[in-house]
C-alpha positions as CSV (number, residue, x, y, z in Angstrom):
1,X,0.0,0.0,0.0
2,X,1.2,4.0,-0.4
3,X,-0.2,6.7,0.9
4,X,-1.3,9.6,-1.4
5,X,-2.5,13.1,-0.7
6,X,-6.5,13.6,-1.2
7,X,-4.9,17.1,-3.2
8,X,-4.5,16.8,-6.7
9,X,-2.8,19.7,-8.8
10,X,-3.5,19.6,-12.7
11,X,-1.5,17.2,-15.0
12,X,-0.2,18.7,-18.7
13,X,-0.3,15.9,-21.1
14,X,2.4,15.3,-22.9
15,X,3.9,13.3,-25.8
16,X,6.0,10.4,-25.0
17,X,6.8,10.0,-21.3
18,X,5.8,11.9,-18.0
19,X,6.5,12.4,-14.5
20,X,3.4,12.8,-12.2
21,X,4.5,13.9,-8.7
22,X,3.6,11.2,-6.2
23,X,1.9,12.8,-3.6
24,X,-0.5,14.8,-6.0
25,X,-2.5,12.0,-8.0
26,X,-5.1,9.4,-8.1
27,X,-3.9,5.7,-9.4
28,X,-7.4,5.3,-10.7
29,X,-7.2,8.9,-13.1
30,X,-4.1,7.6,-14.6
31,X,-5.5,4.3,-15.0
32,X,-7.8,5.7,-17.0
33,X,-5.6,7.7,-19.0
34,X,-3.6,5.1,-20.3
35,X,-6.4,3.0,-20.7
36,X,-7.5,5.4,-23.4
37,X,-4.0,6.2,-24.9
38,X,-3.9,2.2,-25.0
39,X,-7.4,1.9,-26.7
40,X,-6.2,4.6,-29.1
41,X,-3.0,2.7,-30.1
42,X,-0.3,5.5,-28.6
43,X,2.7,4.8,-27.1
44,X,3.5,6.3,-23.6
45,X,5.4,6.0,-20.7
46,X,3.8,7.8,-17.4
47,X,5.5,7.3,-14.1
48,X,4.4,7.7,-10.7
49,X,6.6,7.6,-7.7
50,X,7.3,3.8,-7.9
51,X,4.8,3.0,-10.8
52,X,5.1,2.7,-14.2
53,X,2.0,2.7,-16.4
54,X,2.6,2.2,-20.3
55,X,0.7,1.5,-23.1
56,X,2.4,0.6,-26.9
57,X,1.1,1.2,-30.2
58,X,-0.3,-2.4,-30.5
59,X,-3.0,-1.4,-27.7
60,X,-1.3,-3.2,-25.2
61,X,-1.3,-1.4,-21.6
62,X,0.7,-2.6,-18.3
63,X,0.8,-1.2,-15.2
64,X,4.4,-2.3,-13.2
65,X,6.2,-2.1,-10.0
66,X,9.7,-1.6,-11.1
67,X,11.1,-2.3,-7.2
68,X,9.2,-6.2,-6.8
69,X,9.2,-6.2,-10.6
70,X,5.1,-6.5,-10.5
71,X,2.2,-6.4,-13.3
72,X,-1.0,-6.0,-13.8
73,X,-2.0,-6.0,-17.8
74,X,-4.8,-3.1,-18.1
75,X,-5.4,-4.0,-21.7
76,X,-4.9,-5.9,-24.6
77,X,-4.9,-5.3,-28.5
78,X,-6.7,-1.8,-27.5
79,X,-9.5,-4.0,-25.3
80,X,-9.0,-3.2,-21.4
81,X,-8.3,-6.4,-19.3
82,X,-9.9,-7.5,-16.0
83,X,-7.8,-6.0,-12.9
84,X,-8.6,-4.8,-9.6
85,X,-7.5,-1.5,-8.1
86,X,-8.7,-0.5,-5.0
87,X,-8.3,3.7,-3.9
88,X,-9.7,5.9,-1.2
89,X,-8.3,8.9,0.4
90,X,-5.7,7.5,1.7
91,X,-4.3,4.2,0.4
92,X,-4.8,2.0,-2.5
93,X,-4.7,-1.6,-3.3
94,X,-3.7,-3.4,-6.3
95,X,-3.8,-7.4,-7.2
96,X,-1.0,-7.4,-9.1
97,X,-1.7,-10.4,-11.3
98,X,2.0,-11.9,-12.4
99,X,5.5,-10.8,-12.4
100,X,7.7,-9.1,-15.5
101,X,11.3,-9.3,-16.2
102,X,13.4,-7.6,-19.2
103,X,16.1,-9.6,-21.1
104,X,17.5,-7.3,-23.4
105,X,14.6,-6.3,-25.8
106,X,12.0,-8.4,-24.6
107,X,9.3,-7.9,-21.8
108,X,8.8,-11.5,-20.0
109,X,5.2,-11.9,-17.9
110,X,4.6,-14.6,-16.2
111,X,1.1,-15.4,-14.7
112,X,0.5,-15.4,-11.0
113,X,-2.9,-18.2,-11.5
114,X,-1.3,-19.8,-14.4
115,X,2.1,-19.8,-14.3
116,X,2.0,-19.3,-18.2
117,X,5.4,-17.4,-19.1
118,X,4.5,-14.6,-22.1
119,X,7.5,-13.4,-24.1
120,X,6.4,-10.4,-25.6
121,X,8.6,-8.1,-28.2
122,X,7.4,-4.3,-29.7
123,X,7.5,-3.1,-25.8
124,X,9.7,0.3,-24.7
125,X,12.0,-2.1,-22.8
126,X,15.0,0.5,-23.1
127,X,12.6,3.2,-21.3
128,X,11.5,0.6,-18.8
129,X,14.4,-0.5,-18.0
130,X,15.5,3.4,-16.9
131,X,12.9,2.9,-14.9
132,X,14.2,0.6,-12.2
């Protein structure tokens, strides 16, 4: 769980990548937001404090905890995904639903319920991997 601050000061949207200040957003807003970058086939990169949200030009969209190397797929081929994201005031929950790796150019998911290991190539592994 992390705390965040009930205030919320306005967020430019940019191309490419951004930086949202930790303490001043709402996991659920940018959920949303790269939900619809995602549905609308547009690369980005948005992090915030530990998180990374991204979605690729395929329609793809992950959201990832860089430090436990976490994920929870949003969406797929522009389609969002089942997840669960819990958010009050205060905290928020997620079930993060496998784990991710990067070798080299490729994004590795493996299923938490499955075990099923997905090697997946197209990704913005080099901006991910900054990300650590």
């Amino acid at each position: 769980m992390a705390n965040t601050d009930s205030g919320r000061k306005p967020i430019k949207r940019g191309a490419g990548r951004r930086m949202v200040d930790g303490k001043n957003f709402r996991l659920a807003d940018e959920v949303r937001y790269i939900l619809r970058r995602a549905a609308e086939h547009d690369g980005r990169v948005v992090t915030i404090g530990q998180f990374v949200l991204f979605s690729t030009e395929t329609g793809d969209a992950w959201l990832l905890d860089p430090s436990d190397q976490l994920a929870a797929r949003l969406a797929r081929d522009g389609d969002p995904e089942p997840f669960d994201i819990e958010e009050n005031e205060t905290t928020f929950t997620i079930d993060w639903k496998g784990r991710y790796r990067i070798e080299g150019a490729a994004f590795v998911y493996m299923d938490r319920e499955t075990g099923r290991l997905a090697t997946i190539h197209g990704y913005p592994t080099h901006k991910l991997t900054q990300m650590r």
